[in-house]
mmCIF file as Biopython writes it, N, C-alpha, C and O atoms, coordinates in Angstrom:
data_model
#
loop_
_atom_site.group_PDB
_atom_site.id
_atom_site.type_symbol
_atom_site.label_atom_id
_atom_site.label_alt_id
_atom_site.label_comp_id
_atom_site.label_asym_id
_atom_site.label_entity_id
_atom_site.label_seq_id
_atom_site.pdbx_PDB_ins_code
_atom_site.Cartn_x
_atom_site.Cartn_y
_atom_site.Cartn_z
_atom_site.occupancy
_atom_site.B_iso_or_equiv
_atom_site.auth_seq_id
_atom_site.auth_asym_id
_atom_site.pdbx_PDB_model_num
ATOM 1   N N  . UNK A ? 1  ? 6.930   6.417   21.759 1.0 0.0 1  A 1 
ATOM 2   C CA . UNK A ? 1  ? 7.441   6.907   20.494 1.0 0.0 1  A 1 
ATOM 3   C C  . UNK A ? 1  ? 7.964   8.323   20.667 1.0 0.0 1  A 1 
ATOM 4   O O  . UNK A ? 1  ? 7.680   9.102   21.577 1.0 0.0 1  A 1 
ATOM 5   N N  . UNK A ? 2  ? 8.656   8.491   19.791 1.0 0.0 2  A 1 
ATOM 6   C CA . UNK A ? 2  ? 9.678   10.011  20.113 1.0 0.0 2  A 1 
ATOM 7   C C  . UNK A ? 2  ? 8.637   10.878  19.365 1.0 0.0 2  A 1 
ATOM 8   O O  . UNK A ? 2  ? 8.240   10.390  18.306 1.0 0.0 2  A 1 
ATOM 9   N N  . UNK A ? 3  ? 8.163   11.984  19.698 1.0 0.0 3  A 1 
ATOM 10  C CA . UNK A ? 3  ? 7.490   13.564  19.324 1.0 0.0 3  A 1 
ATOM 11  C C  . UNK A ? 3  ? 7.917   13.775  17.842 1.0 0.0 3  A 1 
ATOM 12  O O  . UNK A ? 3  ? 9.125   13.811  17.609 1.0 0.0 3  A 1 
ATOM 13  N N  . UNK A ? 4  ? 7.051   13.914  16.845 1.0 0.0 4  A 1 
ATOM 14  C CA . UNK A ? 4  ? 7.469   13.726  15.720 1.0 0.0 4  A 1 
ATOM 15  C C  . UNK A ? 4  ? 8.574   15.132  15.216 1.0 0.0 4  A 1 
ATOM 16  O O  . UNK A ? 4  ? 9.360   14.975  14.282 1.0 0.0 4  A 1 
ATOM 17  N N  . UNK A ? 5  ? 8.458   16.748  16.145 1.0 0.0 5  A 1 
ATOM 18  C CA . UNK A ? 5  ? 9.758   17.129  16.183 1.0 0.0 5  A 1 
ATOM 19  C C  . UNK A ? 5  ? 11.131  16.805  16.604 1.0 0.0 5  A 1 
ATOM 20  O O  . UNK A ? 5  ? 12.139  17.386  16.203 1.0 0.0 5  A 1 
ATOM 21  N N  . UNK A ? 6  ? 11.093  15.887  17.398 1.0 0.0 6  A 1 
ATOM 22  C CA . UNK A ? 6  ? 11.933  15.006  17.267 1.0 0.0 6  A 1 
ATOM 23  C C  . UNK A ? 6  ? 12.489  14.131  16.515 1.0 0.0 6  A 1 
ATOM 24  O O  . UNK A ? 6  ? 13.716  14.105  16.423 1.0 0.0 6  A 1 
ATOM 25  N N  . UNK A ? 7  ? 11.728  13.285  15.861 1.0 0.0 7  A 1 
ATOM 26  C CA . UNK A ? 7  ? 11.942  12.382  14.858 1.0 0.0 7  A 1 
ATOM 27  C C  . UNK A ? 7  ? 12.786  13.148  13.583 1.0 0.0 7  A 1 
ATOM 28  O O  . UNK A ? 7  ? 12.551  14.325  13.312 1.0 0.0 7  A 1 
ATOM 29  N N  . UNK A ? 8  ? 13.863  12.287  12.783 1.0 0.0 8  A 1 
ATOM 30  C CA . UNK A ? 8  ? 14.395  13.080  11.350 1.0 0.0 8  A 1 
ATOM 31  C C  . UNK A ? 8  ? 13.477  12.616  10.422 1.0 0.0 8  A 1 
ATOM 32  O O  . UNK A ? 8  ? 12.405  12.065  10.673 1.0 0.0 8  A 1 
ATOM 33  N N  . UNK A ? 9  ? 14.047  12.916  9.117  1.0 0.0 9  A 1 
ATOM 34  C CA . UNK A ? 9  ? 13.606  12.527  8.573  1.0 0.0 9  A 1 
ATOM 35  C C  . UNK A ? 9  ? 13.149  11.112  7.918  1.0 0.0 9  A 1 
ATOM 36  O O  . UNK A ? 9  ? 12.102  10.666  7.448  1.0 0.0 9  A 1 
ATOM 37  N N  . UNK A ? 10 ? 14.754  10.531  8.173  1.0 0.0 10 A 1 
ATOM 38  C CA . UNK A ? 10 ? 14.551  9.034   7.565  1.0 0.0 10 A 1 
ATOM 39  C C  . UNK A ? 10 ? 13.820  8.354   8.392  1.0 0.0 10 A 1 
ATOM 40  O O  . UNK A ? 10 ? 13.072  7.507   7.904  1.0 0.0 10 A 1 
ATOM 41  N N  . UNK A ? 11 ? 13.846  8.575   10.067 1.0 0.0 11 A 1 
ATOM 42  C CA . UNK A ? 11 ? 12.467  7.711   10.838 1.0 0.0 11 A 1 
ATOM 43  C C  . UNK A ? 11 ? 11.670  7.858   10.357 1.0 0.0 11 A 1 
ATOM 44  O O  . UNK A ? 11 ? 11.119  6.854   9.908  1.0 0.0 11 A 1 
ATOM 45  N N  . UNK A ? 12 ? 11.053  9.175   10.112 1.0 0.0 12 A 1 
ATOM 46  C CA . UNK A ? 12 ? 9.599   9.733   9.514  1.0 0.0 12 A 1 
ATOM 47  C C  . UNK A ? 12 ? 9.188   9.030   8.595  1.0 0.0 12 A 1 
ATOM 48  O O  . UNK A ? 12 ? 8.056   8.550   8.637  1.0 0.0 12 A 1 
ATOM 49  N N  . UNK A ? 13 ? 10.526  8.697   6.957  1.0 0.0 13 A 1 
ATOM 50  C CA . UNK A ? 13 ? 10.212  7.581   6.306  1.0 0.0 13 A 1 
ATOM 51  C C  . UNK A ? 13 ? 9.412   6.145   6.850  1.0 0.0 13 A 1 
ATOM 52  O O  . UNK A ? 13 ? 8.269   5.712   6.702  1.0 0.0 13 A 1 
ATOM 53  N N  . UNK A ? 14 ? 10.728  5.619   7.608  1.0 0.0 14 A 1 
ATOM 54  C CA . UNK A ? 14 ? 10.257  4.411   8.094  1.0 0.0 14 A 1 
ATOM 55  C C  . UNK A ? 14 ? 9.314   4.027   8.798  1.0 0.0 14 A 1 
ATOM 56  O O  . UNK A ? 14 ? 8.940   2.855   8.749  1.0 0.0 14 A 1 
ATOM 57  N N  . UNK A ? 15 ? 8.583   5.182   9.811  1.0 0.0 15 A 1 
ATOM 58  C CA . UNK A ? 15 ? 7.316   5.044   10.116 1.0 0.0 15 A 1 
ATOM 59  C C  . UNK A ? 15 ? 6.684   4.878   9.384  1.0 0.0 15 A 1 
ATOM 60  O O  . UNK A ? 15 ? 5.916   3.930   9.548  1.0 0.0 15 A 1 
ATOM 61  N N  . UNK A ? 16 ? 6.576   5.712   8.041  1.0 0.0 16 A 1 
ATOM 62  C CA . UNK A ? 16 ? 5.601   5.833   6.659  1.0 0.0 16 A 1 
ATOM 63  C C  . UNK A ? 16 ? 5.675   4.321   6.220  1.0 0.0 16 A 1 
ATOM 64  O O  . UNK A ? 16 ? 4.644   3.659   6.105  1.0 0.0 16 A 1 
ATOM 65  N N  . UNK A ? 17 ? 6.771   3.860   6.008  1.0 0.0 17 A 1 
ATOM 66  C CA . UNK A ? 17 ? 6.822   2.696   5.531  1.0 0.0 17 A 1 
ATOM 67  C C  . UNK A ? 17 ? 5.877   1.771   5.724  1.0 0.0 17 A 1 
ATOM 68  O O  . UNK A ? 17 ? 4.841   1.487   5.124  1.0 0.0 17 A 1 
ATOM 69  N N  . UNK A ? 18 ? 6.610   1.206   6.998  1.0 0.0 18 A 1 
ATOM 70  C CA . UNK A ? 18 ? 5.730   0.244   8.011  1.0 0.0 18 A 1 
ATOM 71  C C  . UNK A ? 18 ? 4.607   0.491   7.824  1.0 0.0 18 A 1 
ATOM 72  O O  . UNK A ? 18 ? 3.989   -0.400  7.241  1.0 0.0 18 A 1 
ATOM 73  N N  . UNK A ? 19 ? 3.820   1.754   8.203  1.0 0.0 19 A 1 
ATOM 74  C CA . UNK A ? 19 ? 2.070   2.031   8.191  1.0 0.0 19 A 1 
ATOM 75  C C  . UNK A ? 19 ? 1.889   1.114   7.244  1.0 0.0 19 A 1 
ATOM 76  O O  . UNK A ? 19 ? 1.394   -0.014  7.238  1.0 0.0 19 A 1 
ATOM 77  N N  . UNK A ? 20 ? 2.608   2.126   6.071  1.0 0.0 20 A 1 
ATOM 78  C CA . UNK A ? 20 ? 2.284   1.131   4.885  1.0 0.0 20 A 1 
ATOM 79  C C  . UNK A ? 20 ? 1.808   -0.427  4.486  1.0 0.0 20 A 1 
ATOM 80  O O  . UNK A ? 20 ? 0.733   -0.797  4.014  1.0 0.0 20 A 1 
ATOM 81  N N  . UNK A ? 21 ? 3.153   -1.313  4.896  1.0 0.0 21 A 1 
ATOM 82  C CA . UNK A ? 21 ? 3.316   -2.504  4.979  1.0 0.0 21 A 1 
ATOM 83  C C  . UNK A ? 21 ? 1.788   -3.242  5.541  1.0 0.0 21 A 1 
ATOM 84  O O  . UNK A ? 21 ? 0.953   -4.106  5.272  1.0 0.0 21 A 1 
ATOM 85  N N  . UNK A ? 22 ? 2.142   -2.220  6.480  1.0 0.0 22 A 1 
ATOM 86  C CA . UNK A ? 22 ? 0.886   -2.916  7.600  1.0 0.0 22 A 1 
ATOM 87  C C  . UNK A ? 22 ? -0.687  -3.145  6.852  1.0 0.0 22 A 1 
ATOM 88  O O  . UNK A ? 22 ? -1.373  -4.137  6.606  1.0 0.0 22 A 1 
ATOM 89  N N  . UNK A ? 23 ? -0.834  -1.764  6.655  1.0 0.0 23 A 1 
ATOM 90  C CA . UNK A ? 23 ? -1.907  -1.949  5.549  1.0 0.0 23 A 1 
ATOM 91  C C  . UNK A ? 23 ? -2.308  -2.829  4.709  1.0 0.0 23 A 1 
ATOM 92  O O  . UNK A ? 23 ? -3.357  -3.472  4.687  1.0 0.0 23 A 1 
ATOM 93  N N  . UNK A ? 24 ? -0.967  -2.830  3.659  1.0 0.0 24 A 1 
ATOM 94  C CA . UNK A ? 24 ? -0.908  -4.005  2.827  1.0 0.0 24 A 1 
ATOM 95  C C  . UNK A ? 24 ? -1.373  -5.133  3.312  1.0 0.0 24 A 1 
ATOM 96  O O  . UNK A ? 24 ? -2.349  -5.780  2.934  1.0 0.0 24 A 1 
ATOM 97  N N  . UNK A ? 25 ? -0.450  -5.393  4.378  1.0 0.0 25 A 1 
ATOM 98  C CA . UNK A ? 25 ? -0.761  -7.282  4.871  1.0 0.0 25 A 1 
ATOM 99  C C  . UNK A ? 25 ? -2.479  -7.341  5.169  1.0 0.0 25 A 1 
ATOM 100 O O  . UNK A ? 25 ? -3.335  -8.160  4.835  1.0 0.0 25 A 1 
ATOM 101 N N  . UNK A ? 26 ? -2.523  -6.358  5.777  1.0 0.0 26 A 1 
ATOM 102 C CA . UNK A ? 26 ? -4.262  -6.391  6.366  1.0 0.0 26 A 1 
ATOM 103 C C  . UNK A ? 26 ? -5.454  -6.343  4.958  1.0 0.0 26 A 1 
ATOM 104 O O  . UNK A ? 26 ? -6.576  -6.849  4.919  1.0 0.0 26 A 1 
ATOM 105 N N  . UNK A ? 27 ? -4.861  -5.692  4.081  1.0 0.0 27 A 1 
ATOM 106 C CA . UNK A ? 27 ? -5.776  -5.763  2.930  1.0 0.0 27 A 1 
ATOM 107 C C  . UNK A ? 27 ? -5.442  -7.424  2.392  1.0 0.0 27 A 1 
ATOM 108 O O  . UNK A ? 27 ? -6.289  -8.310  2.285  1.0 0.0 27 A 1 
ATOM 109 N N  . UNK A ? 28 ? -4.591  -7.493  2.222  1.0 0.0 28 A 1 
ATOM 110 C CA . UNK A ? 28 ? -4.061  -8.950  1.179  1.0 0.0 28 A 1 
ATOM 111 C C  . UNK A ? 28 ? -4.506  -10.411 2.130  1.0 0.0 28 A 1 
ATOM 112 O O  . UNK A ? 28 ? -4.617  -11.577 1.753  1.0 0.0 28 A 1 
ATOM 113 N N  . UNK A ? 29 ? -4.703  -9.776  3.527  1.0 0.0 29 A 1 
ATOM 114 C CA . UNK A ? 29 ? -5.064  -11.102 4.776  1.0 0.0 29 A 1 
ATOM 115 C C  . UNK A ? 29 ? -6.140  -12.071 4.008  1.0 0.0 29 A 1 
ATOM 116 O O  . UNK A ? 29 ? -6.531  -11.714 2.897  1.0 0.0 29 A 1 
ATOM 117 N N  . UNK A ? 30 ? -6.531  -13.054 4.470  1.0 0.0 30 A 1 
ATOM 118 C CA . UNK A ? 30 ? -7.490  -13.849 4.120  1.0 0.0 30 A 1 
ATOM 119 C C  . UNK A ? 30 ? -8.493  -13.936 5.483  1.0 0.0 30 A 1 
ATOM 120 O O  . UNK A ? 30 ? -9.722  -13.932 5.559  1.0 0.0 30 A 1 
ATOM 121 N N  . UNK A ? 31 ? -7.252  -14.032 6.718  1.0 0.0 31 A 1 
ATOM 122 C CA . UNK A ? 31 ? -8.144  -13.570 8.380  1.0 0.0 31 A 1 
ATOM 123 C C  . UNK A ? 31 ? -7.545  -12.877 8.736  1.0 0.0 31 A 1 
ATOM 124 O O  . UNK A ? 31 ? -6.530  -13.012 9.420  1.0 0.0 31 A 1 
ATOM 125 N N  . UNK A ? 32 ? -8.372  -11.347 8.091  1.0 0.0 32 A 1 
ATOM 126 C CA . UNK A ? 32 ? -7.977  -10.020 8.506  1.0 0.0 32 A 1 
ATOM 127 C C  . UNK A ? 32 ? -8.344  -9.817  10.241 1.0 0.0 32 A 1 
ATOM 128 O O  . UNK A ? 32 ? -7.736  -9.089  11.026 1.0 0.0 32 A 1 
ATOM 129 N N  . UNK A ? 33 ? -9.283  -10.519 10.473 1.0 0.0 33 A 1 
ATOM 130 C CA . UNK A ? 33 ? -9.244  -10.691 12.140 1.0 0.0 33 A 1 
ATOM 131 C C  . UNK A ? 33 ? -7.885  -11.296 12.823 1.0 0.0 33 A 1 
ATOM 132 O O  . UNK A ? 33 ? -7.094  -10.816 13.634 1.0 0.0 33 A 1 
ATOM 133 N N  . UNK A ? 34 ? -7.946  -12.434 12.213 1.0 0.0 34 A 1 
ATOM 134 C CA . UNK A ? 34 ? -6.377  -12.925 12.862 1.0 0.0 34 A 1 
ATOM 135 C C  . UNK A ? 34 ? -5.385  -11.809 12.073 1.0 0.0 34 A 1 
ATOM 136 O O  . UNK A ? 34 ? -4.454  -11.848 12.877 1.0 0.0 34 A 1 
ATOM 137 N N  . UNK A ? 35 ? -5.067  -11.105 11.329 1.0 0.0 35 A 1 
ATOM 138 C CA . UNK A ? 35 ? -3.901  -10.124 11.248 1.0 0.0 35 A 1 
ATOM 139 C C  . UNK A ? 35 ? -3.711  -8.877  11.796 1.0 0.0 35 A 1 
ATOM 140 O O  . UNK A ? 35 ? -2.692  -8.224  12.021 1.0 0.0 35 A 1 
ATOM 141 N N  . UNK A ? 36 ? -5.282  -8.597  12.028 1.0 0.0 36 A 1 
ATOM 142 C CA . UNK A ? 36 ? -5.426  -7.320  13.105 1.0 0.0 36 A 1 
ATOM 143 C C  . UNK A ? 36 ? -4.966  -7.544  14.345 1.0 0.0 36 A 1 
ATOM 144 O O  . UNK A ? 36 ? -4.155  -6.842  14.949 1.0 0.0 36 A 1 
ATOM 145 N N  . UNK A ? 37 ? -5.652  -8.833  14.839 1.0 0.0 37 A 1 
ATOM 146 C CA . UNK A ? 37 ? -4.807  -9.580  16.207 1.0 0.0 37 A 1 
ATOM 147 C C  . UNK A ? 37 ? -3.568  -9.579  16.112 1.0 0.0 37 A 1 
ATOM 148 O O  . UNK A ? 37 ? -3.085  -9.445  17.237 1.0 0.0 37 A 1 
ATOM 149 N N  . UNK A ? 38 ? -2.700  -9.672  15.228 1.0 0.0 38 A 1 
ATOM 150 C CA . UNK A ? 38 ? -1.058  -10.091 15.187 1.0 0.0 38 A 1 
ATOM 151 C C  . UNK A ? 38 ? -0.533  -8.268  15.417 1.0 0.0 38 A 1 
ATOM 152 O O  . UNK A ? 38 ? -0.046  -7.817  16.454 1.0 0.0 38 A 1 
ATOM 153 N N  . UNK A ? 39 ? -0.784  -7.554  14.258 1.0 0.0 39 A 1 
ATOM 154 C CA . UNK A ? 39 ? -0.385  -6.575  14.128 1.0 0.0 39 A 1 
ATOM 155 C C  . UNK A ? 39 ? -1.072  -5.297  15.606 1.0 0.0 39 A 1 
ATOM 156 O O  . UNK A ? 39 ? -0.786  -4.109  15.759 1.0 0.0 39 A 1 
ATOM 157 N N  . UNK A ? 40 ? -2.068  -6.246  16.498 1.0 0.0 40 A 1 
ATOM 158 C CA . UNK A ? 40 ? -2.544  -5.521  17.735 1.0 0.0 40 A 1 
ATOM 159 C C  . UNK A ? 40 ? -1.279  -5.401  18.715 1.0 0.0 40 A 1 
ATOM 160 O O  . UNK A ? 40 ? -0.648  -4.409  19.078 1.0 0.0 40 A 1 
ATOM 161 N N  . UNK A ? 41 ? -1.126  -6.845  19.031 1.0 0.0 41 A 1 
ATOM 162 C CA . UNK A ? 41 ? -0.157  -7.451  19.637 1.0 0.0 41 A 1 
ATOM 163 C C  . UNK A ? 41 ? 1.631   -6.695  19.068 1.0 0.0 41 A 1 
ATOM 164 O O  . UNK A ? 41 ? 2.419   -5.942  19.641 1.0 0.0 41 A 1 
ATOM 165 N N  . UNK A ? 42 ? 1.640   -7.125  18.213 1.0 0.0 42 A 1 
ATOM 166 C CA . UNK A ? 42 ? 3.279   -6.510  17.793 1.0 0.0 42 A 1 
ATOM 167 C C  . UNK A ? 42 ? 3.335   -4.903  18.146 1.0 0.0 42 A 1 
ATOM 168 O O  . UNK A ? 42 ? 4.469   -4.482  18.377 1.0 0.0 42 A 1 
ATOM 169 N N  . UNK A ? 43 ? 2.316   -4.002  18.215 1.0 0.0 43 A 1 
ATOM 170 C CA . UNK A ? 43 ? 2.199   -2.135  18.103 1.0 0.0 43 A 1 
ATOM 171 C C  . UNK A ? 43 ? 1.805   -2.613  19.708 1.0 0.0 43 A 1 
ATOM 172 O O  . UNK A ? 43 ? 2.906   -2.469  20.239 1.0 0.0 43 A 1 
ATOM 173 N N  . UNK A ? 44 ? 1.309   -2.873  20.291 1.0 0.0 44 A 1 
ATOM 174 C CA . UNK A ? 44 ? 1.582   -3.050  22.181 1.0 0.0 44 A 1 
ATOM 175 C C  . UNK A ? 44 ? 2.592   -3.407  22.506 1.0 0.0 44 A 1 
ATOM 176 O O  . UNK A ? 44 ? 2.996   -2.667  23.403 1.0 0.0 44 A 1 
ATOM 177 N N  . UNK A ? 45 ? 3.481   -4.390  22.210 1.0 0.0 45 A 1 
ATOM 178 C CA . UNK A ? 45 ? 4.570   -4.861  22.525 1.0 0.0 45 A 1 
ATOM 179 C C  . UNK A ? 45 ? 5.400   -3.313  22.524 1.0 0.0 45 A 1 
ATOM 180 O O  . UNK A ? 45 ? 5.726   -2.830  23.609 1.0 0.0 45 A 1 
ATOM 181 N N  . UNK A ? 46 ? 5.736   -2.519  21.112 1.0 0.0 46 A 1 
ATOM 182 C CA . UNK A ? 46 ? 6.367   -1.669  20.793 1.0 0.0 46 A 1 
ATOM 183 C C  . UNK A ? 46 ? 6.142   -0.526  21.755 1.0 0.0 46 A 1 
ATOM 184 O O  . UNK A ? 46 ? 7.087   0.064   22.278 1.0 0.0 46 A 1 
ATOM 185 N N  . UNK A ? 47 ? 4.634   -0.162  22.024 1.0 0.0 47 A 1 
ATOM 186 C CA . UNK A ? 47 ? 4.509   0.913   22.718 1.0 0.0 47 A 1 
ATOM 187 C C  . UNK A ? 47 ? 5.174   0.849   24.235 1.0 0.0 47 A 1 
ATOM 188 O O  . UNK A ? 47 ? 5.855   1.652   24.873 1.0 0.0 47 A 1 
ATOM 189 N N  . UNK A ? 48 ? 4.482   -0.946  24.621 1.0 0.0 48 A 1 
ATOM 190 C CA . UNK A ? 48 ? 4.983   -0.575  26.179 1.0 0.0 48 A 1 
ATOM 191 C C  . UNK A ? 48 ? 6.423   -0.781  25.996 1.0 0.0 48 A 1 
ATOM 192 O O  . UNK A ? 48 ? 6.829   0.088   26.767 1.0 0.0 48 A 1 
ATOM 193 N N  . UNK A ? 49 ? 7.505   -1.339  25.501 1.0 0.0 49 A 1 
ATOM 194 C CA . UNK A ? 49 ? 8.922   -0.545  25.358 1.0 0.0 49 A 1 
ATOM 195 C C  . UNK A ? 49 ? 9.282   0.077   25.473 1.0 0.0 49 A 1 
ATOM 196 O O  . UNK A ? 49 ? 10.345  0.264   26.066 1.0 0.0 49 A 1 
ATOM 197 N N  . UNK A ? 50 ? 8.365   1.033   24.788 1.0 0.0 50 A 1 
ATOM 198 C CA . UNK A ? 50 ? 8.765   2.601   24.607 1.0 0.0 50 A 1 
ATOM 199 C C  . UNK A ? 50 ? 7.997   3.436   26.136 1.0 0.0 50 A 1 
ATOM 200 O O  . UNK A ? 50 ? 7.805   4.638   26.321 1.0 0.0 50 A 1 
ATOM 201 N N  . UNK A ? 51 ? 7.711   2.333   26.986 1.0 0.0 51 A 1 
ATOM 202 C CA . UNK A ? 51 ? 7.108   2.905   28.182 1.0 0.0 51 A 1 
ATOM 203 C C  . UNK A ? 51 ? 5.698   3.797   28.631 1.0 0.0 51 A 1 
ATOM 204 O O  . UNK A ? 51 ? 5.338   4.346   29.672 1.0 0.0 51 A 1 
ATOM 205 N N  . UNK A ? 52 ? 4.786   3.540   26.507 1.0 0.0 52 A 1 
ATOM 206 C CA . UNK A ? 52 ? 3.761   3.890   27.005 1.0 0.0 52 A 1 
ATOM 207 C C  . UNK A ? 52 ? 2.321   2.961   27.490 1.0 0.0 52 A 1 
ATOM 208 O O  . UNK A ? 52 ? 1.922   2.071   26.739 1.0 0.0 52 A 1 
ATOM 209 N N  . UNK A ? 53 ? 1.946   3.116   28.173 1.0 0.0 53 A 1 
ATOM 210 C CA . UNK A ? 53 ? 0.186   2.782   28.869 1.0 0.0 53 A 1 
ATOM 211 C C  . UNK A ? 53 ? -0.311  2.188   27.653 1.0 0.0 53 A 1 
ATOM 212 O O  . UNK A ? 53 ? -0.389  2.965   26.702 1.0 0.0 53 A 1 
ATOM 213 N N  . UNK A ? 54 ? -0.737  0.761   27.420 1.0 0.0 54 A 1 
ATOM 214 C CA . UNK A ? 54 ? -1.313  0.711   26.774 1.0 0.0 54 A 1 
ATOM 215 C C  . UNK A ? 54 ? -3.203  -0.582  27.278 1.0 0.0 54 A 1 
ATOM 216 O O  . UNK A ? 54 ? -3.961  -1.230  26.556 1.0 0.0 54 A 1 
ATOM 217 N N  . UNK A ? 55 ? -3.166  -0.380  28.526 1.0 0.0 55 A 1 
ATOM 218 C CA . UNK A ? 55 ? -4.273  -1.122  29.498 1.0 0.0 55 A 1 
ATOM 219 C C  . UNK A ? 55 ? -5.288  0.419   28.889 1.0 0.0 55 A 1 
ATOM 220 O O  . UNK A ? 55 ? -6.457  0.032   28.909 1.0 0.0 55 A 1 
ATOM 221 N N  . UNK A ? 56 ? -5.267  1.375   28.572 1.0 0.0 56 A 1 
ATOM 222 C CA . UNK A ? 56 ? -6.764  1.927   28.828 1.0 0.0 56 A 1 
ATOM 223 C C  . UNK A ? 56 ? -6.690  2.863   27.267 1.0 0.0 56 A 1 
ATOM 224 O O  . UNK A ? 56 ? -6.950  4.058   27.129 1.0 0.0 56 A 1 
ATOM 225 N N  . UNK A ? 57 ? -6.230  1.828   26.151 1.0 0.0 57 A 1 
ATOM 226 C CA . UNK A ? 57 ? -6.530  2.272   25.088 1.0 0.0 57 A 1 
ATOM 227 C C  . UNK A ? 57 ? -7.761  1.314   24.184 1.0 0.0 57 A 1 
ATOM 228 O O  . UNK A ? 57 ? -8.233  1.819   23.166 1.0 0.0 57 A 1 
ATOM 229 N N  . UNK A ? 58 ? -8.193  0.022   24.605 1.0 0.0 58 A 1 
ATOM 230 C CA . UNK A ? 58 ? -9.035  -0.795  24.097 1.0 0.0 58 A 1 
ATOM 231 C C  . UNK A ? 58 ? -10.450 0.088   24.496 1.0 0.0 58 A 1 
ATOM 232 O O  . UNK A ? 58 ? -10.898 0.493   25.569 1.0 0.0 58 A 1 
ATOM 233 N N  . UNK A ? 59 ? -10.993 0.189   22.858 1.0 0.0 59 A 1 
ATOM 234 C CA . UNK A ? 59 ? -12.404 0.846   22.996 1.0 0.0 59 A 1 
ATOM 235 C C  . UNK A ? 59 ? -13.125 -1.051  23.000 1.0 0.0 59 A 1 
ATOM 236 O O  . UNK A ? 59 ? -12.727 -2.171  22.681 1.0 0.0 59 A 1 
ATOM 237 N N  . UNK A ? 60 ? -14.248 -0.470  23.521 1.0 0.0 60 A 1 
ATOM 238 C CA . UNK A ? 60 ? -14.848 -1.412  24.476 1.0 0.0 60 A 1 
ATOM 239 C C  . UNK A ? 60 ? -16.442 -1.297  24.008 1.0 0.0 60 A 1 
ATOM 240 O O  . UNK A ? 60 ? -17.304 -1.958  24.586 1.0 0.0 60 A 1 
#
């Protein structure tokens, strides 16, 4: 992800957004386990794209 001095403003929005969204779905889930799993999976996908490490972020 780009350094949030980096980022403008309208990303800054759309990050906000999404959090958002995300939230939502996870509150409104019925298997908030299975949506945490989905939404685990989709934010790894994104990070390693973006070329960061994501093998030694699972707390354990």
């Amino acid at each position: 992800m780009m350094e949030v001095a980096e980022m403008n403003e309208l990303e800054l929005k759309d990050q906000a957004i999404k959090e958002f969204v995300n939230l939502q779905r996870l509150k409104a889930a019925e298997d908030k386990d299975r949506e945490i799993e989905y939404q685990e999976k989709i934010l790894k996908a994104r990070m390693q794209a973006l070329g960061i490490p994501t093998e030694d972020l699972e707390i354990k």
